[in-house]
N, C-alpha and C positions, 0 to 999 in steps of 0.2 A: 350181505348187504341188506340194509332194513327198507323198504319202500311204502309208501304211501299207502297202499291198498293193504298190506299187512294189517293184522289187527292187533289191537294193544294187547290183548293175551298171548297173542302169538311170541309177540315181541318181548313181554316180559319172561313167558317160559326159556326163551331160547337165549336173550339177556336182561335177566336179571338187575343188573346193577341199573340197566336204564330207569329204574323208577324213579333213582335220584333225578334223572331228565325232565322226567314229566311231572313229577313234582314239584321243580325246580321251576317248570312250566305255567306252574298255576293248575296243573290237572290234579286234583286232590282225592277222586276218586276211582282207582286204579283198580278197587276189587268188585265195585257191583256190578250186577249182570252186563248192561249196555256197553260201560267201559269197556269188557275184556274181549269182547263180539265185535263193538265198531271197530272201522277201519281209525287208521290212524290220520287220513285227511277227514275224515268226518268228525273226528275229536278235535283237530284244530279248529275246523270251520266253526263245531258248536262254541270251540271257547275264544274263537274272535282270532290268532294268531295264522303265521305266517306258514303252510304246513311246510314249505321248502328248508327254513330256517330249522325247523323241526326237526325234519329228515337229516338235517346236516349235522345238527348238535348229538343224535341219538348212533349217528355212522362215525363219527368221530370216537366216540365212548366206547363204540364195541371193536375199537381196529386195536 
């Protein structure tokens, strides 16, 4: 299960295909430093979105 506090690095090493998520998302930057470090409610907050709706699109993907 992916949660909120996870970081985008984490989440992409462990699934991978979610990049199409966050790209899908508007998050265009998945590989520089901050991206792969922040958590994943802090990536939503900086790009303005819902992180719950996030959370749900990217646990969908990986079941």
């Amino acid at each position: 299960m992916i949660t909120k506090e996870m970081s985008i690095g984490q989440v992409l090493r462990e699934h991978p295909q979610t990049a199409e998520i966050f790209l899908g998302m508007g998050m265009h930057c998945l590989g520089c430093p901050s991206a792969t470090s922040e958590s994943i409610e802090g990536a939503a907050l900086t790009h303005g979105m819902q992180v719950d709706e996030l959370i749900g699109k990217l646990n969908q993907n990986v079941q």
